[in-house]
VEXVONU-124316 format. One record per residue (C-alpha): y, x, z; residue number from 1. Coordinates in Angstrom, 3 decimals. Last residue first. Example, Ala and Ser with C-alpha at 12.3 -4.5 7.8 and 13.67 -1.06 7.14 Angstrom:
REM residues 2
@north:-1.060; east:13.670; up:7.140; k:2
@north:-4.500; east:12.300; up:7.800; k:1
REM end
This chain:
REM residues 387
@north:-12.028; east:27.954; up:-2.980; k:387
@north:-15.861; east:28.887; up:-2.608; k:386
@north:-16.865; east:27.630; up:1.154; k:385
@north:-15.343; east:24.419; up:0.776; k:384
@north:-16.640; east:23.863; up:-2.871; k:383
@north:-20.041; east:23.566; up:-1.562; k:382
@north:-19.335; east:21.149; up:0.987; k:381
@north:-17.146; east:19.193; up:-1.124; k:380
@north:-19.627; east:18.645; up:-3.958; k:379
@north:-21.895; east:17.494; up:-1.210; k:378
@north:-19.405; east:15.030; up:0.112; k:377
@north:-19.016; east:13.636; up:-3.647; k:376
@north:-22.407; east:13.160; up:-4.425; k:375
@north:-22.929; east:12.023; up:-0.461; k:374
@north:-20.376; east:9.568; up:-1.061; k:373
@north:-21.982; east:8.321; up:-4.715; k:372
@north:-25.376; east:7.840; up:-3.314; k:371
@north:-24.724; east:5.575; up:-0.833; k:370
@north:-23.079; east:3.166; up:-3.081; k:369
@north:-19.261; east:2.814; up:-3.808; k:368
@north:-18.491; east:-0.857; up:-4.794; k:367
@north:-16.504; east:-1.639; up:-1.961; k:366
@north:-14.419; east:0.803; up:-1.968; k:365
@north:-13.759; east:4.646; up:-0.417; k:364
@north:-10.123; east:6.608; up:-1.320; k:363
@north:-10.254; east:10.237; up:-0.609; k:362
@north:-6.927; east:11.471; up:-0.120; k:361
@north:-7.729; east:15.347; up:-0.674; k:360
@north:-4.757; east:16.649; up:1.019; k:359
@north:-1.917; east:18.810; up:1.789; k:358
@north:-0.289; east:18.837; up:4.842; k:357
@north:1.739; east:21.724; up:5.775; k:356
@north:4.597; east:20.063; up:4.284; k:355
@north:4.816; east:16.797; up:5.096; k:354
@north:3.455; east:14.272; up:2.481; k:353
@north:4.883; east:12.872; up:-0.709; k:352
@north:7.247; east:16.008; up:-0.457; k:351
@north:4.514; east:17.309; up:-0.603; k:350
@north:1.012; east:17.407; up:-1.946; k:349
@north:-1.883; east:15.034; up:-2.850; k:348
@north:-4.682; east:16.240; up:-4.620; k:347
@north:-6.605; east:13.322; up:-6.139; k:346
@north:-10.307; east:12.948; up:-6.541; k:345
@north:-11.726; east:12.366; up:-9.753; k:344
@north:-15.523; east:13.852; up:-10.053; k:343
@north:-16.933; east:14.826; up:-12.426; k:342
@north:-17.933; east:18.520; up:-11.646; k:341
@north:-15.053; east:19.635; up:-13.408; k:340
@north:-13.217; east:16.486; up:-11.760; k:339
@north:-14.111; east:18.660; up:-8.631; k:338
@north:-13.280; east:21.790; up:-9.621; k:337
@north:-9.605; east:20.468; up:-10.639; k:336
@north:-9.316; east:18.708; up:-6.807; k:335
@north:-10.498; east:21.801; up:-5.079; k:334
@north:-8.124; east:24.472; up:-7.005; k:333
@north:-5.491; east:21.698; up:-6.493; k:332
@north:-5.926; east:21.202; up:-2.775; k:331
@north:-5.801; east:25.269; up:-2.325; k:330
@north:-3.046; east:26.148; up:-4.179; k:329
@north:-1.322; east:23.037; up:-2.146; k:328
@north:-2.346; east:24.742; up:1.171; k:327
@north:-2.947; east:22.517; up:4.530; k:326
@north:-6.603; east:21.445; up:3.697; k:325
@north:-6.166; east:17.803; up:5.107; k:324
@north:-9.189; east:15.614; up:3.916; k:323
@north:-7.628; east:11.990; up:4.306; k:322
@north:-9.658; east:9.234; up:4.149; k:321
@north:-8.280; east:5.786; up:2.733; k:320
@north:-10.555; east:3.234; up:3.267; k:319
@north:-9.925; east:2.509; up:6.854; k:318
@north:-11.304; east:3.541; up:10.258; k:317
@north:-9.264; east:7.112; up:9.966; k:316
@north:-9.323; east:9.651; up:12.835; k:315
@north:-8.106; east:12.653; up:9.871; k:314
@north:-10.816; east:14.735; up:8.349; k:313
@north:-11.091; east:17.807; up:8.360; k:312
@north:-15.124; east:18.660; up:6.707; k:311
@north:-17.368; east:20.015; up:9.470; k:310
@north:-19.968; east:18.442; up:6.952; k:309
@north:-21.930; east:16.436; up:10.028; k:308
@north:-18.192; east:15.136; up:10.059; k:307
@north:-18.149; east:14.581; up:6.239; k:306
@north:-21.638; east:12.651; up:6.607; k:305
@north:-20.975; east:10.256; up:9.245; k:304
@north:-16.926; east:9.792; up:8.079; k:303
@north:-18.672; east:8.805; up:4.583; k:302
@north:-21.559; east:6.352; up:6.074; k:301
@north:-18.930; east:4.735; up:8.366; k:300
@north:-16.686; east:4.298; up:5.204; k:299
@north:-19.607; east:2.759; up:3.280; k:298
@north:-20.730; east:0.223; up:5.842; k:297
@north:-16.973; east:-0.983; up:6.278; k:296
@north:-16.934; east:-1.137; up:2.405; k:295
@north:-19.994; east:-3.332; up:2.646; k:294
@north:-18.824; east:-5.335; up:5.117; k:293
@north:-15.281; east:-6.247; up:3.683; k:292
@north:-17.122; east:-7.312; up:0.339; k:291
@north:-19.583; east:-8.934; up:2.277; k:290
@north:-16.521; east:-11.740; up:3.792; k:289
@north:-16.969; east:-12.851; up:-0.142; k:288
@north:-14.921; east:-16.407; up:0.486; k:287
@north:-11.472; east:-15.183; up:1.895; k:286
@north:-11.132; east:-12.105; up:-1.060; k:285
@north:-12.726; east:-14.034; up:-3.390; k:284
@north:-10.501; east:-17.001; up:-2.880; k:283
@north:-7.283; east:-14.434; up:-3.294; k:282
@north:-8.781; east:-12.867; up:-6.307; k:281
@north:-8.908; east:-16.225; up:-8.065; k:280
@north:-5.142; east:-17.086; up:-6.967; k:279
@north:-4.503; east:-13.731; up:-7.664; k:278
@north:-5.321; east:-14.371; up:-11.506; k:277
@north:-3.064; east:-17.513; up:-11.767; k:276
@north:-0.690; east:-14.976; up:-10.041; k:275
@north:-1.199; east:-12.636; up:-13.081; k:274
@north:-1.047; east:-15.689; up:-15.625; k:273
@north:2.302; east:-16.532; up:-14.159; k:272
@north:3.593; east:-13.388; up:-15.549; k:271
@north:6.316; east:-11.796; up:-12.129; k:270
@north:9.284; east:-13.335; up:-12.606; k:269
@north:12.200; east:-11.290; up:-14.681; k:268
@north:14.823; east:-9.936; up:-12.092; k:267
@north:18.126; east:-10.417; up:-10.831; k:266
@north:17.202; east:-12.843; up:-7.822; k:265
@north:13.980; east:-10.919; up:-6.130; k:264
@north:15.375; east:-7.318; up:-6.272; k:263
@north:18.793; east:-8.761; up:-4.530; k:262
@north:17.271; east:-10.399; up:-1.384; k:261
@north:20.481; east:-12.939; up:-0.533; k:260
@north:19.304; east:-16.778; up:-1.556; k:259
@north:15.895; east:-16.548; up:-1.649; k:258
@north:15.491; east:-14.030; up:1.256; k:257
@north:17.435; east:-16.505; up:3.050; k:256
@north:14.905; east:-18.925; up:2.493; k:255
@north:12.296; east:-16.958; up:3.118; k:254
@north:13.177; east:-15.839; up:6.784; k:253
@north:15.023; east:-19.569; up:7.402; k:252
@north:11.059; east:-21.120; up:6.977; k:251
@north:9.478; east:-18.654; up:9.044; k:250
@north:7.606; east:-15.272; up:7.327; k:249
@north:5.603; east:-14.241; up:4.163; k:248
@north:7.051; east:-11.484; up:1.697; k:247
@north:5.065; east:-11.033; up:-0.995; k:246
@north:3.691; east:-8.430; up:-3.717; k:245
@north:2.653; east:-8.208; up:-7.030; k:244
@north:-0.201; east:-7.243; up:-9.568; k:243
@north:-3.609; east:-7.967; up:-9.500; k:242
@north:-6.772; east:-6.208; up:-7.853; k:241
@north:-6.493; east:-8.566; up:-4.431; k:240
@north:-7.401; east:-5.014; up:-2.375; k:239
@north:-4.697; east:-3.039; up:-4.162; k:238
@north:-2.004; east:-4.765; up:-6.377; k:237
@north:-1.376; east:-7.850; up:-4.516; k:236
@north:0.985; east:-6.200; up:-2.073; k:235
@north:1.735; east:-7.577; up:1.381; k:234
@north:5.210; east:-7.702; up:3.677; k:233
@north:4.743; east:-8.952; up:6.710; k:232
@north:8.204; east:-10.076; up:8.336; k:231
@north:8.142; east:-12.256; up:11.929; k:230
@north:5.739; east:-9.645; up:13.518; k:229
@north:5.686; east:-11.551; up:17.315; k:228
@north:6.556; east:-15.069; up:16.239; k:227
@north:3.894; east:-14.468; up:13.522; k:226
@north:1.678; east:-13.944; up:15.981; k:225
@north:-0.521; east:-11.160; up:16.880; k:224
@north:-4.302; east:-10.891; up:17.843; k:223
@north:-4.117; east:-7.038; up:16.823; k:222
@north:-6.709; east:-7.128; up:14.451; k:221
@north:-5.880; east:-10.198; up:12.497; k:220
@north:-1.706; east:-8.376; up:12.718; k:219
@north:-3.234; east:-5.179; up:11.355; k:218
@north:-4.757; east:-6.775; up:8.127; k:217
@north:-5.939; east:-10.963; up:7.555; k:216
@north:-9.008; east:-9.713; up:5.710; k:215
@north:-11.073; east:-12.545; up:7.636; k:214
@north:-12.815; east:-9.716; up:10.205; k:213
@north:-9.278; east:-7.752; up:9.844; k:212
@north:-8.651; east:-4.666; up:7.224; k:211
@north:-9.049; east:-4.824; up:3.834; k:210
@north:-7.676; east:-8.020; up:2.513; k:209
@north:-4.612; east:-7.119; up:3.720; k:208
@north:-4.544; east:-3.516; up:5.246; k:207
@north:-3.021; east:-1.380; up:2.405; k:206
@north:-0.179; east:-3.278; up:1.748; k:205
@north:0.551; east:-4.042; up:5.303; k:204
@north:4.520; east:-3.356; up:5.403; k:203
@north:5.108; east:-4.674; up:8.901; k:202
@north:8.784; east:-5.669; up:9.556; k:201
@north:9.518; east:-5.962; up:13.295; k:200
@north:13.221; east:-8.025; up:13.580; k:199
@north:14.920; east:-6.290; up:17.068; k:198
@north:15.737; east:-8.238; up:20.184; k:197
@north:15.144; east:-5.484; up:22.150; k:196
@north:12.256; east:-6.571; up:24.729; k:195
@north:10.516; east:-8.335; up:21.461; k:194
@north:11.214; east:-5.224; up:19.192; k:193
@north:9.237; east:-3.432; up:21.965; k:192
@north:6.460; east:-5.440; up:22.819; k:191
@north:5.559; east:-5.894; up:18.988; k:190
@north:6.046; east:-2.307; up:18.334; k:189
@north:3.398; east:-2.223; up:21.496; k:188
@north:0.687; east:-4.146; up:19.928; k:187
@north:1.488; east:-2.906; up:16.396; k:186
@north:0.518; east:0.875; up:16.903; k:185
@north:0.136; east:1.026; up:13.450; k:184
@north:-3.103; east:1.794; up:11.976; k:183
@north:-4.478; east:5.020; up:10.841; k:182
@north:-5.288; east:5.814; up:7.107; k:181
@north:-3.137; east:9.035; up:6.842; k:180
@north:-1.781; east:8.510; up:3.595; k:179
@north:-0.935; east:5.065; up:3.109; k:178
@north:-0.414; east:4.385; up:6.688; k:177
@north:-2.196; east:0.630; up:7.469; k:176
@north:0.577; east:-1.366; up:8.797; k:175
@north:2.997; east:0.404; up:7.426; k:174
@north:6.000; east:0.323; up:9.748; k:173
@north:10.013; east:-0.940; up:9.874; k:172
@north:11.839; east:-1.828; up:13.159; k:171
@north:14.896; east:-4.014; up:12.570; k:170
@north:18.741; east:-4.419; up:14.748; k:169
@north:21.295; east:-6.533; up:13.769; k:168
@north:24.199; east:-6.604; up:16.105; k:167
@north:24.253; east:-2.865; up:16.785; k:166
@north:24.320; east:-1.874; up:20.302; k:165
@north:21.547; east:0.778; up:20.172; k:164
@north:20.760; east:2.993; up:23.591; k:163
@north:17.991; east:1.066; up:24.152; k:162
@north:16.693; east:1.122; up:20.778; k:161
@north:16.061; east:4.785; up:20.708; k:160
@north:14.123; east:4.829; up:24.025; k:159
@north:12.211; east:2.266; up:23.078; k:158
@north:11.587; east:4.064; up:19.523; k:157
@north:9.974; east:7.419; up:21.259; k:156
@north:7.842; east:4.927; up:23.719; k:155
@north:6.832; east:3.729; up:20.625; k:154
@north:5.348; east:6.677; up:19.058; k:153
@north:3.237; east:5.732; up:16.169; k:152
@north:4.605; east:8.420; up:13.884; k:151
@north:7.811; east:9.920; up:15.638; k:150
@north:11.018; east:7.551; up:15.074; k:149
@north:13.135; east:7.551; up:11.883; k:148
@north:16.949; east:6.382; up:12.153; k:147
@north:18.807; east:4.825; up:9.532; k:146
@north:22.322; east:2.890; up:10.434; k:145
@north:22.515; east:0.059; up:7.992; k:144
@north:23.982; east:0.480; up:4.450; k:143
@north:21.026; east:-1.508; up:2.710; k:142
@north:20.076; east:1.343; up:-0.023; k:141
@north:19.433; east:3.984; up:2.819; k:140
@north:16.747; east:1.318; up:4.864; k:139
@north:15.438; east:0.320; up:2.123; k:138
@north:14.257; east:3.882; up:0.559; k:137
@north:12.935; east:4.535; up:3.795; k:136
@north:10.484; east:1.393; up:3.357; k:135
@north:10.039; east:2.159; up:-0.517; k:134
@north:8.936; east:5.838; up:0.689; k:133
@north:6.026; east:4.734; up:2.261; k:132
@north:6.039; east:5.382; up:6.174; k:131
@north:4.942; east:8.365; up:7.783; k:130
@north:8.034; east:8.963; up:10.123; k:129
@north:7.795; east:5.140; up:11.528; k:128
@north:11.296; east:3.811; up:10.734; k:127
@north:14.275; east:2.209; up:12.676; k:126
@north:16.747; east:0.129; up:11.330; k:125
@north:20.566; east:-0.218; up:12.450; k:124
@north:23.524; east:-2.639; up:11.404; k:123
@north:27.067; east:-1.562; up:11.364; k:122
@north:26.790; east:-2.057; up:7.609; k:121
@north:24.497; east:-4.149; up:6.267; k:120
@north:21.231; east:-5.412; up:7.175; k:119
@north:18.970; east:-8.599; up:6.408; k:118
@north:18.936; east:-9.246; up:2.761; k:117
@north:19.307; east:-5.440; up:1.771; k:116
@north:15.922; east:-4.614; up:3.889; k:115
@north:13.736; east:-7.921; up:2.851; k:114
@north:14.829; east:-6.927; up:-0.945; k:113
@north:14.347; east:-3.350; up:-0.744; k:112
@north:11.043; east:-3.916; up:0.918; k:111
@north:9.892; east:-6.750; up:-1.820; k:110
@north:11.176; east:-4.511; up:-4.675; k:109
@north:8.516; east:-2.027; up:-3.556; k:108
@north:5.849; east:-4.077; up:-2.995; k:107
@north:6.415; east:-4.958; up:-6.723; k:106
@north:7.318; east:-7.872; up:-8.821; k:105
@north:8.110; east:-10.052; up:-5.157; k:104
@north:6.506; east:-13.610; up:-4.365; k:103
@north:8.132; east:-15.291; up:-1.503; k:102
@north:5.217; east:-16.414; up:1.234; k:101
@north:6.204; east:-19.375; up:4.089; k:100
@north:4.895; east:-21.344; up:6.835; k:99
@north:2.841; east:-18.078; up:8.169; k:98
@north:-1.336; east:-18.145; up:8.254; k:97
@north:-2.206; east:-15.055; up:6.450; k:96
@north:-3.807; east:-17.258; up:4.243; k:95
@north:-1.882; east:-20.472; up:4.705; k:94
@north:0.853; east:-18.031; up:3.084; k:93
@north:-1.117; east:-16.722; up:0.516; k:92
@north:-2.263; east:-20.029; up:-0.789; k:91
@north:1.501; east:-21.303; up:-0.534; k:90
@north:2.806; east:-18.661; up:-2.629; k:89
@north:-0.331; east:-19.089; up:-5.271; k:88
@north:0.637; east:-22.337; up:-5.806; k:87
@north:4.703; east:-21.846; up:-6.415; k:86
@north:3.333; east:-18.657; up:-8.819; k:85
@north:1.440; east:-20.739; up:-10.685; k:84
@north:3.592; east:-24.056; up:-10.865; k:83
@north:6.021; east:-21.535; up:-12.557; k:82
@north:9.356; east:-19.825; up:-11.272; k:81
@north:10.792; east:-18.450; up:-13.747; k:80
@north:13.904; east:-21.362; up:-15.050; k:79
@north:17.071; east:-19.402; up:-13.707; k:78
@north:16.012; east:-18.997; up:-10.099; k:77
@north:12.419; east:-16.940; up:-10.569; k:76
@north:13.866; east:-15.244; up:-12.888; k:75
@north:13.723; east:-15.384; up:-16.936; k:74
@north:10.683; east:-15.989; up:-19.467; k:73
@north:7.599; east:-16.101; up:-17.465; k:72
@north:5.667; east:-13.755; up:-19.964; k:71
@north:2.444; east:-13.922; up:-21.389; k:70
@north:1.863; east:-17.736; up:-22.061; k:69
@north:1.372; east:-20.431; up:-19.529; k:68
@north:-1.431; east:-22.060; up:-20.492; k:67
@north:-3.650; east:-19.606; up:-22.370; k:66
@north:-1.787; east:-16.621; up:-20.240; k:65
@north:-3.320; east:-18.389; up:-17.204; k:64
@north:-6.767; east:-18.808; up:-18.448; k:63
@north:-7.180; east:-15.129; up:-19.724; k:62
@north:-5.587; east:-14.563; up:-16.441; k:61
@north:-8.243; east:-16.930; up:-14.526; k:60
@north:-10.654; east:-15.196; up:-16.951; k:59
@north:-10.039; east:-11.798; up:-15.844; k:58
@north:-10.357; east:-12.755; up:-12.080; k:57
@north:-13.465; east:-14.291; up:-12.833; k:56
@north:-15.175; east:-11.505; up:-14.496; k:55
@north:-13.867; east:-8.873; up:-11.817; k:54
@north:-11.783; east:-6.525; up:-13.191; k:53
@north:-9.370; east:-5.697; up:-10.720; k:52
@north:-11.686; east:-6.934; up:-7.719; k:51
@north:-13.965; east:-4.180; up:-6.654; k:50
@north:-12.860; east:-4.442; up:-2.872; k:49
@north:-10.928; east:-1.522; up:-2.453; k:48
@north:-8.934; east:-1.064; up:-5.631; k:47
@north:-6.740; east:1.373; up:-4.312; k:46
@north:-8.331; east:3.862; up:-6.561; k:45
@north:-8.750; east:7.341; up:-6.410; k:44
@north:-12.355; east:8.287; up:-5.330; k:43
@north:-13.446; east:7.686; up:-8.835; k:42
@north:-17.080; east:8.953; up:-10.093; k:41
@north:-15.575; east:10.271; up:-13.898; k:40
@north:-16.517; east:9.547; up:-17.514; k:39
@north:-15.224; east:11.366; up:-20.247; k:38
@north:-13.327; east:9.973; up:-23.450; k:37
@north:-9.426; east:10.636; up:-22.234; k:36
@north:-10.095; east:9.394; up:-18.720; k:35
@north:-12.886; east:7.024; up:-18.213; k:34
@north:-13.358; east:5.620; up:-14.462; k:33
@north:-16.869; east:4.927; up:-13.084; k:32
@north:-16.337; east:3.232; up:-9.446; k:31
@north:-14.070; east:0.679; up:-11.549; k:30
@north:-10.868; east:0.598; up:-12.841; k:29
@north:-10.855; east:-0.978; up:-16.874; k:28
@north:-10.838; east:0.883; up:-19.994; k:27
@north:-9.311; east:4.308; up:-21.113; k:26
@north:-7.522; east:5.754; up:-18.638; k:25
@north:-4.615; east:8.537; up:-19.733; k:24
@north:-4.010; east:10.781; up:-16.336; k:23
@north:-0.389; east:11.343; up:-15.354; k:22
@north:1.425; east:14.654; up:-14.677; k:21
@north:3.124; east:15.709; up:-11.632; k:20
@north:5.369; east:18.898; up:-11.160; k:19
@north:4.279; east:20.075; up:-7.663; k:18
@north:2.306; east:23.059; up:-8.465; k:17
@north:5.337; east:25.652; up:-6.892; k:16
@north:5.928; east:27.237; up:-10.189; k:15
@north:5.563; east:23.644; up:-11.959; k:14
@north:8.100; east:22.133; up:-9.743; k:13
@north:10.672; east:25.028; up:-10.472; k:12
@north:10.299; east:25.067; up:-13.946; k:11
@north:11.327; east:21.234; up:-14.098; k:10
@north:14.330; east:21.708; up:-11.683; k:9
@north:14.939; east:24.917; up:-14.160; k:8
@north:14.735; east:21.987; up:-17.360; k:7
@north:16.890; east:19.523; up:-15.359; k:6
@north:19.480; east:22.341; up:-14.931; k:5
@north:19.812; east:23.034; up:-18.527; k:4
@north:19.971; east:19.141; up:-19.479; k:3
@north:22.943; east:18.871; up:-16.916; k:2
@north:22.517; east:17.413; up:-13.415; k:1
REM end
């Protein structure tokens, strides 16, 4: 597009208040968030289990960068790939309990790179309607046949797959959906890709850690092998309160992903004093099971309270809880009277959702107390029946 269409593309977003801006944080994440010299309660951050600046995951990368320096200098296959990052890839692979882990920059270069590695033209994936955009983003970028299934609806993708005879064939979910907060259906995907023959990637960013009595995600909960969801994909930047992703899977899974996943051979290692730091988070994360209990306890308190509320919520176990008001006027009159009242809540609005859907997504951690969620559902209350 020229400069003069990029400016009414602009104008447009702003007339329909969907132009995004970002928010200038001063000092760490935490329950109390600064933003441009005042203090907010945050009910933004993936941060669910108070870990990004824990005092011992800051020194492990204080440690790290001491040893190791800032950068890692080149790729992992040039001369990147530190005794850091090698350590931390087999801690988070006896962790979710799979023979292998790949480190990735981002969760989003680790779905491109599973994707492109594994399909190519003549190929076909299949993916959940609600998943993140890097997983539909994949799917395009690696040439194979694209075909989105209702959300959760696996009788919907058996009947797809049945009538597919494409040599490679791959089913692609969240595990926990990033804006909805329900779980895959992963017992019957599972049935299904098995019956078909078709690879099952699980994208469980926002379930490791999280979700699971050990923090293991969806697959914990389901009682699932890693015969039966051969790809998890997990990010390091939400529960674990670092930076990253991985890919864990068989032996031949990671090794081809070595050799062939694009977004993992032509870039710059991830800093091997941020996976010295996961490595900290990481034991935290197994060894402080009251983490997981306390944020359990706090998103049965919320759901008690917004319910009593009549707020809409979504049928959401997990941290993330949706408040669906339907009218993007509406979810950013709410969310700017709310950080008047300090609070930071985000408004969430198509195309990031479906239209007809926007939200309050109302992120819950660890480190909320009692009296912070029924602050904040109070504030809501009041607010519902003004805006």
């Amino acid at each position: 597009m020229r400069a003069d269409q990029l400016e009414a593309y602009l104008a447009g977003l702003k007339q329909q208040q969907r132009y995004r801006s970002r928010l200038l944080v001063d000092g760490p994440q935490g329950i109390e968030i600064c933003i441009e010299g005042n203090s907010y309660l945050n009910f933004c951050s993936n941060d669910y289990l108070g870990l990004a600046a824990h005092p011992e995951v800051v020194d492990a990368l204080q440690q790290g960068a001491n040893r190791y320096g800032v950068g890692s200098g080149a790729s992992h296959l040039i001369n990147g790939h530190s005794r850091a990052h090698h350590a931390l890839e087999e801690e988070l692979a006896a962790f979710v309990q799979r023979p292998r882990a790949l480190l990735f920059s981002t969760g989003y270069m680790a779905n491109l790179g599973v994707m492109s590695a594994l399909l190519e033209k003549g190929d076909q994936v299949w993916a959940d309607r609600l998943n993140h955009a890097s997983l539909l983003d994949g799917g395009l970028l690696s040439q194979a046949r694209l075909q989105r299934y209702p959300h959760n609806d696996s009788a919907a993708l058996d009947a797809k797959l049945q009538h597919s005879h494409a040599r490679t064939k791959l089913v692609a979910s969240d595990g926990v959906f990033s804006m909805d907060g329900d779980l895959a259906n992963l017992s019957a995907l599972a049935r299904v890709c098995t019956q078909h023959q078709a690879w099952l990637m699980i994208d469980d960013a926002h379930g490791l850690g999280v979700v699971g009595q050990t923090g293991r995600g969806v697959v914990e909960v389901c009682q699932l092998s890693h015969q039966q969801v051969p790809i998890l994909v997990g990010t390091l930047g939400k529960a674990f309160g670092t930076f990253g992703a991985f890919v864990a899977g068989s032996e031949v899974l990671i090794e081809t992903l070595i050799q062939r996943a694009r977004s993992y051979i032509y870039t710059t290692a991830l800093p091997p004093a941020v996976a010295e730091a996961t490595r900290t988070s990481l034991r935290l994360v197994i060894q402080e099971s009251w983490r997981r209990e306390k944020l359990q306890t706090n998103i049965a308190l919320f759901r008690r309270i917004a319910i009593a509320a009549e707020l809409p919520l979504l049928p959401s176990n997990t941290p993330i809880q949706p408040i669906v008001l339907g009218d993007v006027a509406r979810v950013m009159a709410v969310s700017a009277a709310l950080r008047e009242r300090g609070i930071l809540l985000s408004a969430i609005r198509p195309p990031t959702v479906p239209e007809g859907s926007a939200r309050l997504r109302v992120t819950l951690c660890a480190h909320h107390e009692s009296e912070h969620i029924e602050r904040l559902v109070g504030e809501l209350s009041m607010l519902g029946l003004n805006i």
